[in-house]
C-alpha positions as CSV (number, residue, x, y, z in Angstrom):
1,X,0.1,62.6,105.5
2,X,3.9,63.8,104.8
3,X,2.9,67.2,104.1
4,X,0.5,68.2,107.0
5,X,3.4,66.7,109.8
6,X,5.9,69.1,107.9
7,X,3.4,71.9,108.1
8,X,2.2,71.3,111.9
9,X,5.9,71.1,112.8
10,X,6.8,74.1,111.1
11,X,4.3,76.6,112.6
12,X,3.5,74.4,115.8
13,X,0.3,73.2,115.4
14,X,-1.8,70.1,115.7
15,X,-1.9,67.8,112.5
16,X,-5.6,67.4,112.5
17,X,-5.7,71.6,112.5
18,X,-3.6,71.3,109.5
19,X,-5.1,68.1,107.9
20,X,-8.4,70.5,108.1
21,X,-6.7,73.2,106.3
22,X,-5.6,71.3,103.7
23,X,-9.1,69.7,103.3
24,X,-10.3,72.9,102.9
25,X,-7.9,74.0,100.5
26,X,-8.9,70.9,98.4
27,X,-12.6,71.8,98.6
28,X,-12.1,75.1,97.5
29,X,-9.5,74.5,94.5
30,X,-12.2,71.6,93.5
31,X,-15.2,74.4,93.2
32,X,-12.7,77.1,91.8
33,X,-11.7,74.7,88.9
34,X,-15.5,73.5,88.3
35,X,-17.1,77.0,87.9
36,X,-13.5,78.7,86.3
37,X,-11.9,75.9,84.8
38,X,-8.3,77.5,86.7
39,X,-7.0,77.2,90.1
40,X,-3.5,78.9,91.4
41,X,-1.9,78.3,94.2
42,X,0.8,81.5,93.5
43,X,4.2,80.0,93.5
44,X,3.6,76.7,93.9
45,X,1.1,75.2,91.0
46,X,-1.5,75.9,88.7
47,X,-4.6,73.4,88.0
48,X,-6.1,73.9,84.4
49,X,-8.6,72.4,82.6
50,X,-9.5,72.0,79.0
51,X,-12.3,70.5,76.7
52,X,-11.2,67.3,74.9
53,X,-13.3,66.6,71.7
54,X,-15.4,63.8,70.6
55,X,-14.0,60.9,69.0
56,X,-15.6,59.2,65.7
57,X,-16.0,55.4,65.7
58,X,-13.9,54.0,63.1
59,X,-10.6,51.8,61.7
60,X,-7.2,52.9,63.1
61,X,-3.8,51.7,62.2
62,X,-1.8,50.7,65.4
63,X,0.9,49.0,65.4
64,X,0.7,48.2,61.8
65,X,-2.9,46.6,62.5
66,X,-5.8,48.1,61.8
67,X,-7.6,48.1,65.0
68,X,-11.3,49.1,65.8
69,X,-12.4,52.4,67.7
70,X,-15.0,53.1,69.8
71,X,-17.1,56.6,69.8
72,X,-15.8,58.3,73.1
73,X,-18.1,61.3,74.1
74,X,-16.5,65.3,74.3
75,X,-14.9,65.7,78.1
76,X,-13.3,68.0,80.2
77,X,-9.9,66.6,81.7
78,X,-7.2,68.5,83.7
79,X,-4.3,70.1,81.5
């Protein structure tokens, strides 16, 4: 990728060292998220997540129609 040839040219190393890293980094944020629901990378992002309610089945007006909804289960989804 883009970011792992600026990296490796940066500090001088081998793209796949830094494509590891980076892989790594991915893997961790992924597990940090899943057990805390927050990742930081300080100065550069946060990931958050939060829980997104059920939805009843029902009539909806859209559009100026009334349009049929399906029941959607409770989920988590990133902020």
């Amino acid at each position: 990728t883009g970011l792992a040839d600026a990296i490796a040219t940066q500090h001088e190393m081998k793209k796949s060292e830094v494509s590891k890293i980076l892989d790594t980094l991915a893997s961790v944020a992924t597990k940090e998220v899943k057990s805390a629901g927050k990742f930081t990378i300080p100065g550069l992002c946060m990931i958050k997540t939060r829980h997104k309610p059920a939805t009843k089945a029902g009539k909806r007006m859209a559009f100026g129609k009334e349009v049929l909804v399906k029941a959607k289960p409770a989920k988590t989804v990133v902020k």
